[in-house]
C-alpha positions as CSV (number, residue, x, y, z in Angstrom):
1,X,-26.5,-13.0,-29.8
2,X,-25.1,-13.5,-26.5
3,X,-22.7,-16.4,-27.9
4,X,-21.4,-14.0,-30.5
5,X,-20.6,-11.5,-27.9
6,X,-18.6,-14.2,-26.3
7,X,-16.6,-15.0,-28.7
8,X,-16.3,-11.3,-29.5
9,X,-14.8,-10.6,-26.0
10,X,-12.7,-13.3,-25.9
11,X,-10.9,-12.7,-29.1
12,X,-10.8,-8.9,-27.8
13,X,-8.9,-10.4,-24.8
14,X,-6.4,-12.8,-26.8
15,X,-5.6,-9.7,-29.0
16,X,-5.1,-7.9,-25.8
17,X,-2.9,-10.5,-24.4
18,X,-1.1,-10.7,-27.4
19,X,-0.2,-6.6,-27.9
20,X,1.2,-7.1,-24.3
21,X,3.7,-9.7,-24.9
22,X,4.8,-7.5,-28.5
23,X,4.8,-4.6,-26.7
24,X,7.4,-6.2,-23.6
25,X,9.4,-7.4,-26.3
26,X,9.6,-4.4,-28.4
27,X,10.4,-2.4,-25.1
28,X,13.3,-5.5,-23.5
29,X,14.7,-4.8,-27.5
30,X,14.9,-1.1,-26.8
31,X,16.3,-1.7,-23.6
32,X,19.2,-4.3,-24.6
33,X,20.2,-1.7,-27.3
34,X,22.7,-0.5,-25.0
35,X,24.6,-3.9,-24.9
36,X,25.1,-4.2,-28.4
37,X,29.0,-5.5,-28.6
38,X,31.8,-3.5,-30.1
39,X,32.3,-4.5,-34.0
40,X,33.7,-7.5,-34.6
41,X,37.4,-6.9,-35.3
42,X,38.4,-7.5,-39.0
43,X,40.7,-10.4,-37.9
44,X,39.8,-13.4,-36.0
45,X,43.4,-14.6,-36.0
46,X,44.5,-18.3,-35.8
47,X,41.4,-20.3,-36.1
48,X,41.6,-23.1,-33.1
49,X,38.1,-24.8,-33.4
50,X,34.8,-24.4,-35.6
51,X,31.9,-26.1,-35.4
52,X,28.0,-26.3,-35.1
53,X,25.6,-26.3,-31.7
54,X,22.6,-24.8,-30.7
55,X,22.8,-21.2,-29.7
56,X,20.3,-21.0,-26.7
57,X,20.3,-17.9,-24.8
58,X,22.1,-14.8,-23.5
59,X,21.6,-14.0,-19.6
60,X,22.3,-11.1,-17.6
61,X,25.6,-13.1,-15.4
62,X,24.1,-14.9,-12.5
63,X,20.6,-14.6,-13.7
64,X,19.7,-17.3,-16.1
65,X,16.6,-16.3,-16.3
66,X,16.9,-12.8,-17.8
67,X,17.4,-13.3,-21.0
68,X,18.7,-10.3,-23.0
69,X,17.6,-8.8,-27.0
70,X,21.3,-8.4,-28.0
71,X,21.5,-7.9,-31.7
72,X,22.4,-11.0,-33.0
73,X,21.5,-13.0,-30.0
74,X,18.0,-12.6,-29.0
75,X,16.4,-15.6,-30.6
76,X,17.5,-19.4,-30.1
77,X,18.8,-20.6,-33.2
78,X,21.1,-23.5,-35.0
79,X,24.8,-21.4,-34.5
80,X,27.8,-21.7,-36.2
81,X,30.7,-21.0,-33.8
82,X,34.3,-19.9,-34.1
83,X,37.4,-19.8,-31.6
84,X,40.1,-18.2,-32.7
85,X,42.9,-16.4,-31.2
86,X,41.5,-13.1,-30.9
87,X,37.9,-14.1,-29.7
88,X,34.7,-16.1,-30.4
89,X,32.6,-15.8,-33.8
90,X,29.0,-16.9,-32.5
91,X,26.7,-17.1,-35.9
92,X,23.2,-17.8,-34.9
93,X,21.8,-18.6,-38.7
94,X,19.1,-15.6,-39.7
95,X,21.3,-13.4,-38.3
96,X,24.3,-11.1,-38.1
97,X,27.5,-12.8,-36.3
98,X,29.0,-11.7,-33.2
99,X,32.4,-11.4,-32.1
100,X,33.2,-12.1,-27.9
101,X,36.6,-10.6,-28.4
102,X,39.1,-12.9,-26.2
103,X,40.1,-10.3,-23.6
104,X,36.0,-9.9,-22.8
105,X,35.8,-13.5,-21.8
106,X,36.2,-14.6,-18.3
107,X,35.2,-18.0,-17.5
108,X,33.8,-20.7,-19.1
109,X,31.8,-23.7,-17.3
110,X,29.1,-26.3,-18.0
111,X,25.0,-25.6,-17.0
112,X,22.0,-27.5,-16.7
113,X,19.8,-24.7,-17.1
114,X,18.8,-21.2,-18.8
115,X,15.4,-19.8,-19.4
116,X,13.3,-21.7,-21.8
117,X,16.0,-24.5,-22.0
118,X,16.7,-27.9,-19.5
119,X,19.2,-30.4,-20.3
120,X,20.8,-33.1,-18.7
121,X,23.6,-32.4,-16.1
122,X,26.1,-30.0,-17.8
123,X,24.6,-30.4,-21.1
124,X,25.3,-26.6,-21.4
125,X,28.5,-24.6,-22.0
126,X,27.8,-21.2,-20.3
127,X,30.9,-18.5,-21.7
128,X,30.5,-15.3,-19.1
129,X,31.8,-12.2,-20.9
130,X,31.7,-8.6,-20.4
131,X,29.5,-6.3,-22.8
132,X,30.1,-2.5,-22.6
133,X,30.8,-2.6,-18.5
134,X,27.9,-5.4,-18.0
135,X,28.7,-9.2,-17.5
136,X,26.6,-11.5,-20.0
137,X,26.4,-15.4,-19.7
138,X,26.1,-17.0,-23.1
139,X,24.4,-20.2,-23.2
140,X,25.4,-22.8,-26.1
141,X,23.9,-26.7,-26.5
142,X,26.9,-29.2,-27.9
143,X,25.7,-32.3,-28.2
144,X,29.1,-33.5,-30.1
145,X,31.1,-34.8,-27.1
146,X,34.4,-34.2,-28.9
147,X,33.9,-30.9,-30.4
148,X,32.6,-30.0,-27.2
149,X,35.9,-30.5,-25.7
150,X,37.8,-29.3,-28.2
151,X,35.8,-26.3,-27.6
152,X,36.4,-25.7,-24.0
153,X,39.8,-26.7,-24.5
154,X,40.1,-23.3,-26.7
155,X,38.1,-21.2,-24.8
156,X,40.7,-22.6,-21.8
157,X,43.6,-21.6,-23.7
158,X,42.4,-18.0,-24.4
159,X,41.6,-17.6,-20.8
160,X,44.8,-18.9,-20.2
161,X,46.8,-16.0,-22.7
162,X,44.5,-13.4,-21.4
163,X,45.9,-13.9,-17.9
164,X,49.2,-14.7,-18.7
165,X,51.9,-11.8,-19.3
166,X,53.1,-11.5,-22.7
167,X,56.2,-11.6,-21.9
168,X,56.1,-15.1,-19.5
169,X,54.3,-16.8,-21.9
170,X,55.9,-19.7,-24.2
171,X,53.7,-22.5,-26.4
């Protein structure tokens, strides 16, 4: 009898455990809700680069290890991602796409390290953007050394437009 009562209270106290972690969740879901981006726009524009990588994370800006429930980038997935002339297409598979819009993005810059994920030295791309007034880090994993430049190269060149005055600007 005793035994049974062990195992008893220690499956009571794994369910426990368990309701705990759902519950955080649940509530760091309800509490991201207010980051959701704006709708994607209907048009992407010129397509400059597409490819696949690793979605990892999304981080509060300068804390890597707060990762944020934004719908459509909570969970680490295989990502197909777009860079086109009006913004990014991120397209984490299992769930809906979002759009960084290119006047949203600010920097872009290589990381070792987000929560849950540790790579070799600047096996990251980290994108910072802004989200409804709050500045998000999105963390991808390219492991194609070309497409990864391309990439940055793109991201570079709507940086680069953002800043630039429309009418000083000539390709």
């Amino acid at each position: 009898m005793p035994r049974l009562l062990t195992i008893l209270t220690l499956i009571g106290v794994v369910a426990l455990i368990f309701l705990g972690m759902w519950r955080a969740w649940r509530a760091k879901l309800s509490r991201s809700v207010t980051l959701l981006p704006d709708p994607p726009p209907l048009d992407l524009g010129i397509k400059l680069v597409e490819g696949d990588t690793l979605y990892v994370s999304t981080t509060l800006a300068g804390q890597p290890l707060e990762r944020l429930a934004i719908a459509g980038l909570a969970y680490r997935a295989k990502a197909r991602i777009t860079v086109a002339t009006n913004g990014v297409m991120i397209a984490p598979r299992g769930e809906h796409p979002v759009v960084v819009p290119a006047t949203s993005i600010s920097s872009i810059r290589a990381a070792t390290w987000t929560i849950d994920r540790v790579v070799e030295r600047d096996g990251l791309v980290a994108i910072t953007w802004t989200t409804r007034d709050v500045a998000v880090e999105t963390y991808l994993r390219i492991v194609d050394t070309n497409f990864c430049a391309q990439f940055t190269e793109a991201i570079r060149t709507l940086l680069f437009r953002a800043n630039t005055p429309l009418a000083t600007f000539t390709k």
